[in-house]
PLY file of the C-alpha trace (Angstrom):
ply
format ascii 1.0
element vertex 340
property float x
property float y
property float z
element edge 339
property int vertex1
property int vertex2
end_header
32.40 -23.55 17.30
30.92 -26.75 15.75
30.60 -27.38 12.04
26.49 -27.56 12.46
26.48 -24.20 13.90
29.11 -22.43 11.61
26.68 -24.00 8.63
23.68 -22.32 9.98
25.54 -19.42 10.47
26.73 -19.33 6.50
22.94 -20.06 5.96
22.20 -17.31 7.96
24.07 -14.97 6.45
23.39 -15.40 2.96
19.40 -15.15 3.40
19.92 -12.32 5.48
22.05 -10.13 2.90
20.34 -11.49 -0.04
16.70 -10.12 1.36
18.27 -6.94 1.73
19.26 -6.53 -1.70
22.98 -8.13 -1.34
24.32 -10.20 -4.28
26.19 -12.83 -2.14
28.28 -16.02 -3.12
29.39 -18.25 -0.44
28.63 -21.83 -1.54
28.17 -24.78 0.83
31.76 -26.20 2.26
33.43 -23.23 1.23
35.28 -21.31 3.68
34.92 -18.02 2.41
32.37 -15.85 0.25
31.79 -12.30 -1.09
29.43 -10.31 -0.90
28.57 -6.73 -3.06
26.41 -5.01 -0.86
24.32 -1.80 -1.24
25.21 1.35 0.25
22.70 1.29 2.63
23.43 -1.91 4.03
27.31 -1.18 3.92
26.80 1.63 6.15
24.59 -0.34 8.49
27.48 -2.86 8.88
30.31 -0.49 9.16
32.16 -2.11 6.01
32.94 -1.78 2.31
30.59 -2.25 -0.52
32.94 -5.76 -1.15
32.63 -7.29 1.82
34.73 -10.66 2.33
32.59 -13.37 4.04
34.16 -15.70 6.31
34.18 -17.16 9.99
37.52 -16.31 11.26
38.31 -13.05 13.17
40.89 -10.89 10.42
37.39 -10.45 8.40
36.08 -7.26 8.22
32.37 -9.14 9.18
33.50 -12.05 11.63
30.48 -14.42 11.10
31.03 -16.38 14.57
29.56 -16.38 17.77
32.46 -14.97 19.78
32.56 -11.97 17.92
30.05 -8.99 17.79
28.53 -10.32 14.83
24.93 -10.43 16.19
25.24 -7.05 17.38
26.47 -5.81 14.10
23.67 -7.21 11.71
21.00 -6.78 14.29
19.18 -4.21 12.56
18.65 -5.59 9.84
16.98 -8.33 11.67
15.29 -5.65 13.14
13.36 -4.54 10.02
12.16 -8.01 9.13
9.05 -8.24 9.77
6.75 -10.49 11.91
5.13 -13.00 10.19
1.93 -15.50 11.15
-0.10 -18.29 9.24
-3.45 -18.46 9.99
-5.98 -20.84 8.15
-10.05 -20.64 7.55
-11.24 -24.02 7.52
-14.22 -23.93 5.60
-16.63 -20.96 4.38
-19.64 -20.66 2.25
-19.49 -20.36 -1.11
-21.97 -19.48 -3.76
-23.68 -22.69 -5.42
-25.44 -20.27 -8.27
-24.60 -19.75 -11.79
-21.60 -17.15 -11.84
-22.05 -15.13 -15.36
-24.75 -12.98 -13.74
-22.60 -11.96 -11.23
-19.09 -11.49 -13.12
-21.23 -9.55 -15.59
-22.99 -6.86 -13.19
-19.53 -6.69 -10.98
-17.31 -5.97 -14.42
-17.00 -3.92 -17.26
-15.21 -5.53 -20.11
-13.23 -2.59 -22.04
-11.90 -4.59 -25.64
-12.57 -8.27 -25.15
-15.85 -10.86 -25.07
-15.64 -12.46 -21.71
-17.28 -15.81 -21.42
-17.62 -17.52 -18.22
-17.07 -21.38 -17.97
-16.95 -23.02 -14.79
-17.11 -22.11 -10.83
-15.33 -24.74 -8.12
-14.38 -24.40 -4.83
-10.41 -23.93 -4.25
-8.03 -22.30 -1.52
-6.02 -19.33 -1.52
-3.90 -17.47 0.67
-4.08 -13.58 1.31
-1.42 -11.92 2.52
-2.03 -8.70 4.73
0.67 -6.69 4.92
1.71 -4.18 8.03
3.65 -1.14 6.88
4.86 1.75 8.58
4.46 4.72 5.94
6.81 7.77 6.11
6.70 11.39 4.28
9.62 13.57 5.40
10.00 16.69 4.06
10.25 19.87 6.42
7.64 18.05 8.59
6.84 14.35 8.71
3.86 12.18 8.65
4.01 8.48 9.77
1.48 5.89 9.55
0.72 2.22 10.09
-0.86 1.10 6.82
-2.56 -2.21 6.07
-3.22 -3.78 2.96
-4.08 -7.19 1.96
-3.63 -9.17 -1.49
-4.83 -12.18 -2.93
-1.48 -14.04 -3.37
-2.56 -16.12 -6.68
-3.98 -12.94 -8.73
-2.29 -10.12 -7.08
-5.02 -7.87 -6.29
-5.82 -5.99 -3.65
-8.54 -6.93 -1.96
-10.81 -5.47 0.73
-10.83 -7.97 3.96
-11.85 -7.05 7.32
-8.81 -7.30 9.83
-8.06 -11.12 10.32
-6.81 -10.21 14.27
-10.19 -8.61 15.45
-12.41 -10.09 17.36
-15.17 -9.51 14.72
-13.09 -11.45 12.14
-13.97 -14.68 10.49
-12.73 -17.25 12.93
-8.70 -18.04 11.73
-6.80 -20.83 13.44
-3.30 -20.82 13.52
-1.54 -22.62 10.37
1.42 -24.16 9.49
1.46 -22.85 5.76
3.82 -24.46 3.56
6.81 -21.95 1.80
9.08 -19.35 2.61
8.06 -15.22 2.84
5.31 -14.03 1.08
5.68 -13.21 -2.71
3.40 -10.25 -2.61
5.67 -7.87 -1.11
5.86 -5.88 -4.53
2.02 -5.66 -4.98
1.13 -4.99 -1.99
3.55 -1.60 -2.01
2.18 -0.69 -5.12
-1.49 -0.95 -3.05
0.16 0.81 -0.45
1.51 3.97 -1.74
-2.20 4.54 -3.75
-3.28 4.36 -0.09
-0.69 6.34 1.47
-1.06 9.47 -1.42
-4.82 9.56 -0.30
-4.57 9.61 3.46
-1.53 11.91 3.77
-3.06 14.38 1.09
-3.85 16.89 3.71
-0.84 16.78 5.24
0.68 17.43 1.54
-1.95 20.43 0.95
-0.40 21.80 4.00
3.09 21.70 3.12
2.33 22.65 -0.57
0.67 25.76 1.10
3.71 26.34 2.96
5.91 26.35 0.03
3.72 28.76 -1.84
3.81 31.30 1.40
7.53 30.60 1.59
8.07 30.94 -2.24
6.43 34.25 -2.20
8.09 35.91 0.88
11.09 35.18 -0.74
10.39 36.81 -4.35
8.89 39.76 -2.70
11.75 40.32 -1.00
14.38 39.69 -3.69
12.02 41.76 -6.36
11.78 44.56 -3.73
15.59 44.73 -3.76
15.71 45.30 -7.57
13.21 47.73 -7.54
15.10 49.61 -4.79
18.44 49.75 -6.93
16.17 50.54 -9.70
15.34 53.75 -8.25
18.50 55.05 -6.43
19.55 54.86 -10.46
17.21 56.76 -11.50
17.86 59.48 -8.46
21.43 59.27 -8.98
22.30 58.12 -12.49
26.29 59.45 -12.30
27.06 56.98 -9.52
27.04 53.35 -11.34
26.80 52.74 -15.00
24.15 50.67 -16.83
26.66 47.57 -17.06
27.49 47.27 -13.31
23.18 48.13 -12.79
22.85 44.98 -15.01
25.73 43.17 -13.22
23.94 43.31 -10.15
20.65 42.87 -11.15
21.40 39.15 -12.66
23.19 38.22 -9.42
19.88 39.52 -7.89
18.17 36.93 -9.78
20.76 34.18 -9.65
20.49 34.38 -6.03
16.46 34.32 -5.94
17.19 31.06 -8.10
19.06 29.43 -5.81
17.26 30.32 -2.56
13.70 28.88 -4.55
16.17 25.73 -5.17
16.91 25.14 -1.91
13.27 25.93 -0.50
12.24 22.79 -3.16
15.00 20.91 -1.53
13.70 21.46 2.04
9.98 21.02 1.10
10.48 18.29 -1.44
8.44 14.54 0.03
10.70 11.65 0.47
8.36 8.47 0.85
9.76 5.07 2.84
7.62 2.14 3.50
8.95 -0.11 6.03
6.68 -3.92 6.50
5.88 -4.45 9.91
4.20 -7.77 10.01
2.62 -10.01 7.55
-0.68 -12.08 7.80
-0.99 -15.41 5.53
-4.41 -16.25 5.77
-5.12 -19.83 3.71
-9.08 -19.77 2.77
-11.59 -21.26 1.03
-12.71 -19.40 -2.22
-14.57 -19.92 -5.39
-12.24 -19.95 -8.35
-14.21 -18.42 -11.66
-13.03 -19.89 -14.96
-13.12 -17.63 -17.66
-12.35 -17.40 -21.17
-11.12 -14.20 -22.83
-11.13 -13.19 -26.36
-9.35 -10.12 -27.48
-9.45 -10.01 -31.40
-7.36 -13.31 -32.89
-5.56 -14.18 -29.17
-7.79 -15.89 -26.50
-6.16 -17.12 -22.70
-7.96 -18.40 -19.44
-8.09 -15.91 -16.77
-9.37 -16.87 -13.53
-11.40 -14.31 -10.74
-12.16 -15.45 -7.20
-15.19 -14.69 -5.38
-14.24 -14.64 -1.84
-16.63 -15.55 1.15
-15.64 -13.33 3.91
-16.39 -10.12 1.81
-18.84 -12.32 0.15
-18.14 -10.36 -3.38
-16.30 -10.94 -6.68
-12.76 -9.20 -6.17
-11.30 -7.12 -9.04
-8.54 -8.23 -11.58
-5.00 -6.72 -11.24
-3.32 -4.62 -13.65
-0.65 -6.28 -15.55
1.14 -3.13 -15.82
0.56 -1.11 -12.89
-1.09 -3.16 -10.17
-3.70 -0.91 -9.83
-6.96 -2.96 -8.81
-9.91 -2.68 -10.59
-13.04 -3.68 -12.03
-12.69 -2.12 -15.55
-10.25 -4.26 -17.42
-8.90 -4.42 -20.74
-6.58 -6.99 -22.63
-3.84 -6.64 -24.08
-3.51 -7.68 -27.56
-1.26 -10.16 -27.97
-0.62 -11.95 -24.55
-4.34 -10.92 -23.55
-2.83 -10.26 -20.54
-5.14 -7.62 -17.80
-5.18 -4.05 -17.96
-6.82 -0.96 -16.33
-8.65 1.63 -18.11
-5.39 4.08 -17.89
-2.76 1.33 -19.03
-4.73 0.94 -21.90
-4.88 4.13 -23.31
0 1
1 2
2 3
3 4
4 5
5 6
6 7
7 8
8 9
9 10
10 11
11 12
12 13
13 14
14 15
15 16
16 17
17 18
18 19
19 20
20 21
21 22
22 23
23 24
24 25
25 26
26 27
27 28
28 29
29 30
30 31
31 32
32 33
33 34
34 35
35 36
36 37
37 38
38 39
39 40
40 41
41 42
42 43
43 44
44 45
45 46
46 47
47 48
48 49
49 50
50 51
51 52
52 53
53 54
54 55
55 56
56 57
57 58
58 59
59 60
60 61
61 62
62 63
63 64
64 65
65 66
66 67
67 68
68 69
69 70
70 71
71 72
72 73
73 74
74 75
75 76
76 77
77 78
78 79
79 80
80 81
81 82
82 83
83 84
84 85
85 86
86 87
87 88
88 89
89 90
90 91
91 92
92 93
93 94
94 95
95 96
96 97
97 98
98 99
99 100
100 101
101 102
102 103
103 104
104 105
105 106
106 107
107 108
108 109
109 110
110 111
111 112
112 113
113 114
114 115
115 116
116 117
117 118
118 119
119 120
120 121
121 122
122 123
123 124
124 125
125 126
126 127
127 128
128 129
129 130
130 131
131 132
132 133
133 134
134 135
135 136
136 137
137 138
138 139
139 140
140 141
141 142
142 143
143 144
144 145
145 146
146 147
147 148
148 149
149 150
150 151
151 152
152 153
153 154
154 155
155 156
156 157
157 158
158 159
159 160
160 161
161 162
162 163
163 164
164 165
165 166
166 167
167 168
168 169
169 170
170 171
171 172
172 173
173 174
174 175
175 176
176 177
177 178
178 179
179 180
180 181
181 182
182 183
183 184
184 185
185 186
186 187
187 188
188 189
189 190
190 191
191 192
192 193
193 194
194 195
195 196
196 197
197 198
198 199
199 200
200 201
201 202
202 203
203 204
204 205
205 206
206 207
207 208
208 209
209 210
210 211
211 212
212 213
213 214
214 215
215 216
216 217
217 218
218 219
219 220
220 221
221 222
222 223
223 224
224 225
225 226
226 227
227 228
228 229
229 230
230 231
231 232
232 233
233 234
234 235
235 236
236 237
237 238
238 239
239 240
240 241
241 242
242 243
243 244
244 245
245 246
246 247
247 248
248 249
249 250
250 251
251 252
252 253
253 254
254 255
255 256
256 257
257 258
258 259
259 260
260 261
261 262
262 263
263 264
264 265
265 266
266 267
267 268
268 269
269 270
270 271
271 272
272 273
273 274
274 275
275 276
276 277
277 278
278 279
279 280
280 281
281 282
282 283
283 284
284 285
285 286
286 287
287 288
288 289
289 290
290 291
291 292
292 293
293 294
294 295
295 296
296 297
297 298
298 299
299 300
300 301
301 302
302 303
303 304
304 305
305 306
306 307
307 308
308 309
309 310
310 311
311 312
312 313
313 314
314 315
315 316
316 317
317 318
318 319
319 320
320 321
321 322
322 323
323 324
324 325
325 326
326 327
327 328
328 329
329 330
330 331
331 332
332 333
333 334
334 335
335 336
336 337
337 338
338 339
């Protein structure tokens, strides 16, 4: 195998297990590298945590073409997901004075908000395909989208970029690697996924109730059963072996309710799909912010395809919103509940 290839290979390698949580060093000429790897990924890969890198076939990972190591990192290639660039070319955007607006669209919780200037700029969104899961003893699975604006973090409500009702996209050759927003737009997505899978939750919940109460009927039936063959038949036990049984009675209710929280207990995974970069034209809203002695710049973006303001992101939370608060200090964002 040629040099070239063996290099891309390394490169390979190292992106791969580093965007899956790996810490990996192999530097450039060197033969070998190590990797620590998490569990997760070990067991994917069929190896140890400490996983030797190298080329040649006594490694546990053979990192060469004539060995199964395709087939061996495959899936996680699989969960990478699809990505495409898409650009707006040019858009409307408001001409008009901008405090008006930034006044009736916010409410400023601790801090005088002045605005100072409005221009024309471009900023990408990034909409993100995920695949939502709740096991628990059922499932619920959903394809989730979300977009965010990648220079303020916000979530932000755009109509689907692929539909045919869409503002017209053409495709892009964007500049960078993966999106950055992959954080903040799982934080959007699991306020999204608690509302839509809330009645499957209420169902469970119900469930568990039913379950929890079959279950302490039963085990309270079988005190109140030795309870009374005592009090027919006081000569046959005494009090201490009545008591005896009647903890292990309870012990055992304990640990059945245990394992019924166990079984009915919501385990949440978000796997991304595919990603949309969308470059487009927006109006960038210069702002200065006072909060007490400490004053900073913040700037909000009034897009054209929604043709609104969009709200400021938490710099705590995420959360999206249009009630902000500053911190003291660093006059840094904050919603209504961070603050408090």
């Amino acid at each position: 195998m040629s040099g070239a290839v063996q290099d891309r290979l390394q490169q390979f390698t190292c992106r791969l297990l580093g965007r899956r949580g790996a810490e990996v060093d192999w530097p450039d000429q060197a033969d070998q590298g190590l990797a620590l790897l998490p569990t997760g990924i070990a067991e994917v890969l069929h190896c140890l945590e400490i996983l030797p890198l190298a080329s040649d076939a006594a490694s546990p990972l053979p990192i060469n073409l004539s060995s199964d190591f395709l087939d061996r990192v495959e899936p996680l290639v699989a969960t990478e997901p699809a990505a495409v660039s898409l650009q707006i070319p040019t858009a409307f955007l408001k001409q008009s004075d901008m405090a008006e607006p930034v006044a009736r669209a916010f409410s400023w919780l601790n801090a005088r908000v002045r605005v100072q200037s409005a221009e024309p700029t471009r900023t990408e969104y990034h909409t993100w395909f995920f695949l939502a899961t709740l096991d628990s003893a059922d499932r619920w699975q959903q394809v989730v989208r979300v977009t965010v604006n990648a220079s303020s973090g916000a979530r932000v409500p755009l109509p689907d970029t692929l539909t045919e009702d869409a503002p017209q996209a053409e495709p892009a050759d964007l500049p960078g690697d993966a999106p950055s927003t992959l954080l903040a737009a799982a934080r959007a997505m699991l306020i999204q996924v608690q509302a839509d899978s809330r009645p499957f939750v209420d169902r469970l919940e119900g469930r568990l109730g039913r379950d929890r109460k079959r279950l302490q009927d039963y085990y309270r039936a079988l005190l109140r059963g030795d309870s009374k063959r005592a009090a027919r038949h006081p000569a046959v036990e005494d009090a201490a072996k009545r008591d005896a049984k009647a903890k292990a009675v309870q012990l055992e209710l304990r640990r059945k309710l245990a394992e019924l929280d166990e079984r009915y207990a919501c385990r949440v995974d978000l796997t991304p799909l595919a990603t949309i970069r969308l470059d487009c034209p927006v109006l960038a809203v210069r702002c200065h912010v006072q909060r007490r002695a400490a004053a900073k710049p913040h700037t909000l973006f009034w897009n054209p395809i929604a043709k609104q303001l969009e709200p400021m992101a938490c710099s705590r939370c995420g959360v999206s919103t249009f009630a902000v608060a500053f911190a003291d200090d660093s006059v840094a964002a904050l919603c209504a509940a961070c603050q408090g």
